[in-house]
C-alpha positions as CSV (number, residue, x, y, z in Angstrom):
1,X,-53.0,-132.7,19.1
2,X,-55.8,-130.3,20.6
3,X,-54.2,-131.0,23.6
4,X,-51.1,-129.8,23.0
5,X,-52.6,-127.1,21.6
6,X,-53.7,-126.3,25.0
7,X,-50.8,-126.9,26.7
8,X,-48.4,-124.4,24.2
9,X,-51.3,-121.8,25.0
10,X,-50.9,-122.0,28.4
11,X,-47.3,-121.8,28.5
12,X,-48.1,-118.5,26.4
13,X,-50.5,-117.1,28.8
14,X,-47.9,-117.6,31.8
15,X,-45.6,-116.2,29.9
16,X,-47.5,-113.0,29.4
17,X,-48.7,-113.0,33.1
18,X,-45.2,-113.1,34.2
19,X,-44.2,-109.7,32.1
20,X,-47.5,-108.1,32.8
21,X,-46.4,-108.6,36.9
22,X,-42.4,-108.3,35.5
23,X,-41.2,-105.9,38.1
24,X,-43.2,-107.2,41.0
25,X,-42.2,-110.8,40.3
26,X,-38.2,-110.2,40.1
27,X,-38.4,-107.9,43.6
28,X,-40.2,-111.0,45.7
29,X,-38.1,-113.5,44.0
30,X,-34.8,-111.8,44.3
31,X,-35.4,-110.9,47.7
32,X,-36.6,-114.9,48.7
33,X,-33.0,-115.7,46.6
34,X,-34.5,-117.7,44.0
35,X,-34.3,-114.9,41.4
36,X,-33.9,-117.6,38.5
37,X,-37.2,-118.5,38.5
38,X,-38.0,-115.6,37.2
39,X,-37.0,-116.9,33.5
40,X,-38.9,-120.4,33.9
41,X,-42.0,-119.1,31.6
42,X,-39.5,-118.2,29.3
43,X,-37.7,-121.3,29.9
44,X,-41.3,-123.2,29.4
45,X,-41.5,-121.4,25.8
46,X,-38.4,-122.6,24.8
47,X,-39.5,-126.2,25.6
48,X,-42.5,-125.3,23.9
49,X,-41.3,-124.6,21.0
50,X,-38.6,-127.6,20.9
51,X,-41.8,-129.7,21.1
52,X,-43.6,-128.3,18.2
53,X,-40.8,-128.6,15.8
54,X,-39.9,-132.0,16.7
55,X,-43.8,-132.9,16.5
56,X,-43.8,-131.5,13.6
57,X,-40.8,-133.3,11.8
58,X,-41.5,-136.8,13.3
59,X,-45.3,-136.3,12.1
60,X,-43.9,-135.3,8.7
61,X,-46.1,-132.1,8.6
62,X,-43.6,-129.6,7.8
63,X,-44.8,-126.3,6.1
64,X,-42.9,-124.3,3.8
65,X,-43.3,-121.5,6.4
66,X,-42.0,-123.5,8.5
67,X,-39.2,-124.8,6.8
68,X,-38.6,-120.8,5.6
69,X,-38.6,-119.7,9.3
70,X,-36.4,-122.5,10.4
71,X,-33.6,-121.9,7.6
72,X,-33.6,-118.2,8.5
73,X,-32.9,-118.6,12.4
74,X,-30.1,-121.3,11.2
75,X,-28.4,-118.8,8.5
76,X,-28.7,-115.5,11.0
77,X,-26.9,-117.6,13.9
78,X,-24.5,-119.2,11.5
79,X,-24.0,-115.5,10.6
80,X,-24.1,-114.5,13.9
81,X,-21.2,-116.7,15.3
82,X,-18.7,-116.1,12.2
83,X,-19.4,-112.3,13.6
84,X,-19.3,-112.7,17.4
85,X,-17.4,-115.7,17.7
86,X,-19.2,-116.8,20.8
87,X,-21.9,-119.2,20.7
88,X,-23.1,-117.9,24.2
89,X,-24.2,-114.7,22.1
90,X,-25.9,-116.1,20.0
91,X,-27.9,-118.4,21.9
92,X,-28.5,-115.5,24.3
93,X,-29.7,-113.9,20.5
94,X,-32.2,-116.5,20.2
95,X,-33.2,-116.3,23.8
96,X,-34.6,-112.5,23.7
97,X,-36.4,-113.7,20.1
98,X,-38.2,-116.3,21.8
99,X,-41.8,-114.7,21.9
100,X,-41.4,-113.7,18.0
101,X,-41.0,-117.4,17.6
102,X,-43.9,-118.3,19.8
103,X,-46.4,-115.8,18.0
104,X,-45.5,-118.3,14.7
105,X,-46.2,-121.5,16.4
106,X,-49.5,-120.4,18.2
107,X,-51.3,-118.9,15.6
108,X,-53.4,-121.6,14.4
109,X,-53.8,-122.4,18.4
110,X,-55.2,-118.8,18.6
111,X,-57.5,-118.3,15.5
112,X,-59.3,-121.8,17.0
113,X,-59.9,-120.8,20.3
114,X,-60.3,-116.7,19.5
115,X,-63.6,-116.7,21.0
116,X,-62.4,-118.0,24.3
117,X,-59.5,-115.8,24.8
118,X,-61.7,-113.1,26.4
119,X,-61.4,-114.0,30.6
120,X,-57.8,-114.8,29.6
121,X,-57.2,-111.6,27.8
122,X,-59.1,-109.7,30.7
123,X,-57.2,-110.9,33.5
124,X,-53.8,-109.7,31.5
125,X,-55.4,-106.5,30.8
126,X,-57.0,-105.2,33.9
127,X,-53.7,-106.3,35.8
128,X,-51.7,-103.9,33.9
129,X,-53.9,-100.9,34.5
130,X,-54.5,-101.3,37.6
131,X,-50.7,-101.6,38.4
132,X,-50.3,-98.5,36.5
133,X,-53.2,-96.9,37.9
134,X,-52.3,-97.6,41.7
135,X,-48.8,-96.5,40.8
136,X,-50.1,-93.2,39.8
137,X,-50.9,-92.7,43.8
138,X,-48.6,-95.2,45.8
139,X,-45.0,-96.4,45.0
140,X,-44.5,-99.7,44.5
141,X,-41.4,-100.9,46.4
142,X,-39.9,-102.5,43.1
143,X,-39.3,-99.4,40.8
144,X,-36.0,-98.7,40.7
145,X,-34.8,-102.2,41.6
146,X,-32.1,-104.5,40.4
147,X,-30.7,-107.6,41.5
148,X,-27.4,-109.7,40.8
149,X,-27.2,-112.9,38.4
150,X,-24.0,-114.7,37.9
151,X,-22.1,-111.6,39.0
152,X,-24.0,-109.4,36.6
153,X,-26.6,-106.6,37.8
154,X,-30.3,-106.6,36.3
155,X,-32.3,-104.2,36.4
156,X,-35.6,-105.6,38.2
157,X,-38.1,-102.8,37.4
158,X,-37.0,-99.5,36.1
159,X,-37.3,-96.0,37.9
160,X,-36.5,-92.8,34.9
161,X,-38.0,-89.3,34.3
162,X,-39.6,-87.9,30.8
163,X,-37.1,-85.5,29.4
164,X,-38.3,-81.8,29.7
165,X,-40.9,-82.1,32.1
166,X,-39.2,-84.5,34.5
167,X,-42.4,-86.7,35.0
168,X,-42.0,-90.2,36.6
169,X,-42.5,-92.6,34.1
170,X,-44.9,-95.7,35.5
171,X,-44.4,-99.2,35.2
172,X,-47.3,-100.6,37.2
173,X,-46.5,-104.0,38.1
174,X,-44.1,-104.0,34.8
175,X,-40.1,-103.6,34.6
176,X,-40.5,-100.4,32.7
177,X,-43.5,-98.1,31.5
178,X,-42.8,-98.6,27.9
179,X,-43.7,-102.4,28.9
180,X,-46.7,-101.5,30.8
181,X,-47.9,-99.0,27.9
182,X,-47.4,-101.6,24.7
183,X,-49.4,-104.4,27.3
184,X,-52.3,-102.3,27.5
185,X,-52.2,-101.2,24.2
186,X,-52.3,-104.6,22.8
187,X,-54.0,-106.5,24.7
188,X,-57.3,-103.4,24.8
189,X,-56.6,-103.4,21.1
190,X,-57.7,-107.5,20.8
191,X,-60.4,-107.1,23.5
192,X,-62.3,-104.7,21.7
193,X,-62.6,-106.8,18.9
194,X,-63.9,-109.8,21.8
195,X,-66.5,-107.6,23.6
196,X,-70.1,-106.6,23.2
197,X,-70.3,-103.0,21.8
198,X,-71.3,-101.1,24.5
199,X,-68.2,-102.4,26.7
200,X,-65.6,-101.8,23.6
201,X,-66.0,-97.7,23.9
202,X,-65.4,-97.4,27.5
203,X,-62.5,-100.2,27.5
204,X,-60.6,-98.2,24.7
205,X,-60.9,-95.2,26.7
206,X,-59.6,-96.6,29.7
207,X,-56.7,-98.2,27.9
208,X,-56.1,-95.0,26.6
209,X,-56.1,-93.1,30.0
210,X,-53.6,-95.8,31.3
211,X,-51.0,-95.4,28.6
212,X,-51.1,-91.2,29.1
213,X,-50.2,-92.4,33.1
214,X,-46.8,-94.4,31.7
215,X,-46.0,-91.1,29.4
216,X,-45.2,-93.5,27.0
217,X,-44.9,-91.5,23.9
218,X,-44.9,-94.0,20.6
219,X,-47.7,-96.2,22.6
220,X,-49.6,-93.5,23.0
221,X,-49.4,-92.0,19.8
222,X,-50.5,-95.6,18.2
223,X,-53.7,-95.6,20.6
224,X,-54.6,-92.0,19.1
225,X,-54.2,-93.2,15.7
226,X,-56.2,-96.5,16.0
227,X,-58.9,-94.4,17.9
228,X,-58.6,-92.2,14.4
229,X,-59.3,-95.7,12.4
230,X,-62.6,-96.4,14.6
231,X,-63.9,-93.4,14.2
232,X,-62.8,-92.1,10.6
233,X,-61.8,-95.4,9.0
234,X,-65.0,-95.8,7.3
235,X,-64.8,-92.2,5.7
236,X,-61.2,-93.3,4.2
237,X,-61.1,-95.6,0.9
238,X,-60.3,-98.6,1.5
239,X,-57.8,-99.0,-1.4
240,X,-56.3,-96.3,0.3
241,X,-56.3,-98.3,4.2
242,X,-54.8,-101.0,2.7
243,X,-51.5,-98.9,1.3
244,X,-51.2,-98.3,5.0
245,X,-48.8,-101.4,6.0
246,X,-46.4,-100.6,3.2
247,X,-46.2,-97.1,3.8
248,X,-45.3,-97.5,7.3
249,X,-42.7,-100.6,6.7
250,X,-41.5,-98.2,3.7
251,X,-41.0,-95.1,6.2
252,X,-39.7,-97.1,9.2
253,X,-37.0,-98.1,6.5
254,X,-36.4,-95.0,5.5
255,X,-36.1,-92.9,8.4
256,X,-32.9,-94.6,9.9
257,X,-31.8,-95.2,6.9
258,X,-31.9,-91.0,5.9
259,X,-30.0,-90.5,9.0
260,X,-26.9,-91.7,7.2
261,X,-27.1,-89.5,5.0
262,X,-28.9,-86.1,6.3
263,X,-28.0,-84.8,9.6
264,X,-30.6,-84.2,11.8
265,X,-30.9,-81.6,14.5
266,X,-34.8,-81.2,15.9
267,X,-34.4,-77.9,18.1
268,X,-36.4,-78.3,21.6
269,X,-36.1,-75.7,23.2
270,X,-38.9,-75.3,25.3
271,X,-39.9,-78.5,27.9
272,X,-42.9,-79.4,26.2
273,X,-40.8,-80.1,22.9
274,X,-37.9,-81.9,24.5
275,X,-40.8,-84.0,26.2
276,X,-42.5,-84.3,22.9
277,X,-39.5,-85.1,20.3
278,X,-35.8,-85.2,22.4
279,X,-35.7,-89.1,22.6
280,X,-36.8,-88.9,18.2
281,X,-34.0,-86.5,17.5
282,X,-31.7,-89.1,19.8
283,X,-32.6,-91.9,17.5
284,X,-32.0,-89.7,14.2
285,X,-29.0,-88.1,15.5
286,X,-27.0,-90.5,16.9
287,X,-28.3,-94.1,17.6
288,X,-29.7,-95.0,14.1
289,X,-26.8,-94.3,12.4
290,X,-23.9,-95.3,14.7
291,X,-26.0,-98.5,15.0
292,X,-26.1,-99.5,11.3
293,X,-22.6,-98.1,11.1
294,X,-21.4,-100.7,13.8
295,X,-23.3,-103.4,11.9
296,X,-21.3,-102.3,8.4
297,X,-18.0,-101.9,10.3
298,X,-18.4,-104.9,12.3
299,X,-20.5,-107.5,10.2
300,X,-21.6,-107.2,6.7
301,X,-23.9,-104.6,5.1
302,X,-25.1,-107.6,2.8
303,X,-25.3,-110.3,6.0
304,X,-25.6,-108.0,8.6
305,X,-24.0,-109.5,12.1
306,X,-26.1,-112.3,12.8
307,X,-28.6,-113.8,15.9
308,X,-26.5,-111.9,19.1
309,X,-24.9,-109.1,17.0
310,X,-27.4,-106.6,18.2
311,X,-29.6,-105.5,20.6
312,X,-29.3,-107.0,24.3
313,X,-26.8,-109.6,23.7
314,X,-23.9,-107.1,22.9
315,X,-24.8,-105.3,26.5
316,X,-23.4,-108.2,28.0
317,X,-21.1,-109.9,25.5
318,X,-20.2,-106.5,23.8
319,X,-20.6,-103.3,25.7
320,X,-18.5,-101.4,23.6
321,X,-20.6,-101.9,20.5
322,X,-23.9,-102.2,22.6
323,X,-26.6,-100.9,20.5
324,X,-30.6,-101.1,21.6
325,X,-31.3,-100.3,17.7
326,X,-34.5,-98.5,18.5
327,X,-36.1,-99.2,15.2
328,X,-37.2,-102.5,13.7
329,X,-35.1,-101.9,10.3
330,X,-32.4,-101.0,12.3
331,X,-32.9,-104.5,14.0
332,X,-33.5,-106.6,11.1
333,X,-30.7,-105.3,9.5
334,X,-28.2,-105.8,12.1
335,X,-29.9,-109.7,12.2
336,X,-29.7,-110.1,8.5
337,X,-28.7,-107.0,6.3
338,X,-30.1,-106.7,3.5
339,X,-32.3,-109.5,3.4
340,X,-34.0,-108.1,7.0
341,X,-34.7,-104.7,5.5
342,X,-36.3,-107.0,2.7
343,X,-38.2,-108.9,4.8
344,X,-39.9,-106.4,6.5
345,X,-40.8,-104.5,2.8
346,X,-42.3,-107.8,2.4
347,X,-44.6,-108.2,5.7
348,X,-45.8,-104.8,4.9
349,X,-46.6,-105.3,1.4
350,X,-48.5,-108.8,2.2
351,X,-50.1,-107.1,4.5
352,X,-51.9,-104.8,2.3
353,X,-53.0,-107.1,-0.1
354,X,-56.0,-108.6,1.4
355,X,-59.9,-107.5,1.8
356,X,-60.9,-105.7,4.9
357,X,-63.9,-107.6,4.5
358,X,-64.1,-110.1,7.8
359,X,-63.6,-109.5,11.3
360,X,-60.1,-111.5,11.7
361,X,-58.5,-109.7,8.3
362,X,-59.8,-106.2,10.5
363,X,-58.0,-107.5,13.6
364,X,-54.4,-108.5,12.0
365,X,-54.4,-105.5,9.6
366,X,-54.9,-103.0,13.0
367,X,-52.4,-105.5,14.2
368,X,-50.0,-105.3,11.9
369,X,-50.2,-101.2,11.8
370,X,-49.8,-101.4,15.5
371,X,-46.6,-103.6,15.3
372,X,-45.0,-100.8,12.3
373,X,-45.9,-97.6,14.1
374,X,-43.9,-99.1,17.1
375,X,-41.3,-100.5,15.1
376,X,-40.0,-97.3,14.0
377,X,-39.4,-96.4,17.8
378,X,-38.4,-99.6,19.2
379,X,-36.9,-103.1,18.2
380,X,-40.1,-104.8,18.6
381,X,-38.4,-108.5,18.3
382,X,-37.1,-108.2,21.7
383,X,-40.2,-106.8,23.3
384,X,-42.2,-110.0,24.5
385,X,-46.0,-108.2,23.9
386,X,-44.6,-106.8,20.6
387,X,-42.3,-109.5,19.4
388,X,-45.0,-111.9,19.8
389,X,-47.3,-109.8,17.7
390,X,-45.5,-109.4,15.4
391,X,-44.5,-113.1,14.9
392,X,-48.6,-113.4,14.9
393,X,-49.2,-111.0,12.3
394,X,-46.5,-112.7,9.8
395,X,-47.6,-115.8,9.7
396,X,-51.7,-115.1,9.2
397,X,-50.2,-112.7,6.0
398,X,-48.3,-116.2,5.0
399,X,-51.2,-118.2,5.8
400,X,-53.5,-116.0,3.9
401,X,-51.7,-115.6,1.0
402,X,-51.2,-119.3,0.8
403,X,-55.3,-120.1,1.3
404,X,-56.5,-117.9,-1.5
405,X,-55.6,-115.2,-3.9
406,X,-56.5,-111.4,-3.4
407,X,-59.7,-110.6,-4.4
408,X,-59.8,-107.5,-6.9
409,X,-63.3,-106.4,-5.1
410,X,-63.8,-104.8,-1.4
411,X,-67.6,-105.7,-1.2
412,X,-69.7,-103.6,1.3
413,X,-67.9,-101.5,3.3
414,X,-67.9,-101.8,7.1
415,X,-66.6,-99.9,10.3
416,X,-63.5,-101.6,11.8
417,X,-65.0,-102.6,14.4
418,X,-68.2,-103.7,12.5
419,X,-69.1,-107.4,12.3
């Protein structure tokens, strides 16, 4: 079994490898005409994960996690194809899900082997900034690139401008910068809790630096307010750290939500602003609430539309209802309705119920902010850095609830990044 163990995390470390080198990999692929290839790490997760469940059911070691998980992705694609009618959708559904997924089955893989994850970790990391980095000077050949599969274009790596101040946003070696930012993020965010002391400062700050280079704005703005929790988190109480989770699931809710009902206009009228909240007052203006409009008009406010009813699957099955959802509640609604928005209360709620006290609770919790902040921006299931984050985060909440019950006392309190 370790074995296997071994094998399903290194078809999750190629799997990262390929998206941190995204861009570059689709250009020399493409232009050598074997641009498929480009999806066999994905391919390999899928096989992965095939494996596990039918290890798991032929073993007879079936958790109630699993089993929960495993009637939700059955009831959203059943849901899915009563709404799309095209079981091509839907797979394709469950194909940009995939990492999510992952994250679930690797946990326990990951919390066994944490200690040996640093060269792996590394090699991921410095990649990505130095792809951004040398893309601050030189331009690579594959920004701004897209190739042709089964008669449809695909956009390799992609070349756009920050509104306002018409800066080049860099991808590095990635298909866009908003990849190559929530990479570095990430992955510096688990390394500083796998390096000696003196190295964590200096890696941070260099994660940081790279992230400012992609002008990737909700990245960014997590990296400032993780850097606030190093350095203040011990001065805040910690009954009041832990309300964090629910606060943000609560407002990442709420926000799209509110734009059903309030009508937004930000004014940004100087370039600085429009740099700092045009793409914001987008999302509350017009994509949050003509996307959960097309998921009322065109699924179910209660069911929502189902694996393939949202996100990247309409772009090609329904580009007139094409929505990105740019919000995880947005997302989870248009997967399950009601019960999505409910789920995600739920993650953050469990997620605030447990002790700061050990290193690994530290990690997830950080984690799991990490995963919310960027969740009211972005989609986060279809991102493969994010989505499998956030698959990580929910099943160590499940596991920890199921292991032992809250304790009503913090103990000693410690820095975040304190052992």
């Amino acid at each position: 079994m370790r074995r296997l163990e071994g094998v399903f995390l290194g078809i999750g470390f190629v799997f990262l490898l390929s998206e941190v080198f995204g861009g570059m990999l689709r250009y020399y692929l493409a232009s050598l005409g074997v641009a498929p290839l480009i999806y066999l790490p994905k391919a390999l997760l899928a096989v992965g994960l095939a494996g596990a469940v039918l290890l798991s059911l032929v073993n007879k070691r079936v958790s109630l996690f699993f089993l929960l998980v495993l009637a939700l992705a059955v009831e959203f694609s059943l849901v899915g194809y009563a709404f799309v009618g095209n079981s091509l959708q839907v797979t394709f559904g469950l194909w940009v899900i995939l990492p999510f997924f992952y994250g679930i089955l690797i946990l326990p893989s990951i919390l066994r082997v944490w200690s040996r994850l640093r060269p792996y970790l590394l090699l991921l990391w410095g990649s990505a900034v130095i792809g951004v980095i040398i893309n601050a000077f030189h331009d690579w050949p594959w920004v701004g690139f897209a190739y042709s599969l089964g008669g449809v274009e695909v956009e390799g790596s992609r070349a756009w401008f920050t509104a306002g101040l018409g800066l080049f946003r860099i991808p590095g070696f990635s298909r866009a910068s908003f990849e190559a930012a929530s990479q570095i993020l990430l992955l510096g965010l688990s390394l500083t809790f796998l390096m000696r002391m003196r190295w964590r400062v200096l890696l941070w700050l260099v994660s940081g630096v790279a992230i400012v280079l992609t002008t990737s704005k909700t990245p960014l703005g997590i990296w400032l307010f993780l850097s606030l929790m190093f350095v203040l988190g011990r001065l805040v109480p910690l009954r009041f750290l832990r309300l964090l989770p629910v606060f943000f699931a609560l407002a990442g809710i709420g926000l799209p939500l509110s734009s059903v009902y309030v009508s937004y206009d930000p004014k940004a009228d100087s370039a600085v602003e429009r740099f700092l909240v045009a793409s914001f007052a987008d999302r509350l203006g017009w994509m949050w609430p003509m996307s959960l409009q097309m998921v009322v008009e065109h699924g179910s406010w209660l069911f929502g539309r189902g694996i393939g009813g949202i996100g990247s699957p309409q772009q090609y099955f329904e580009p007139l209802l094409y929505s990105p959802a740019d919000n995880l509640a947005v997302y989870l609604f248009g997967l399950g309705g009601v019960v999505g928005l409910l789920l995600l209360a739920a993650y953050g709620l469990i997620a605030s119920l447990f002790p700061l006290r050990t290193l690994q609770n530290r990690f997830f919790f950080l984690l799991t902010l990490a995963v919310l902040l960027e969740g009211w921006t972005v989609n986060v299931m279809e991102s493969s850095f994010f989505g499998m984050a956030f698959g990580l985060t929910l099943r160590y909440w499940w596991e920890m609830s199921e292991k032992r019950a809250v304790s009503p006392k913090e103990g000693v309190r410690s820095m975040i990044w304190q052992k």
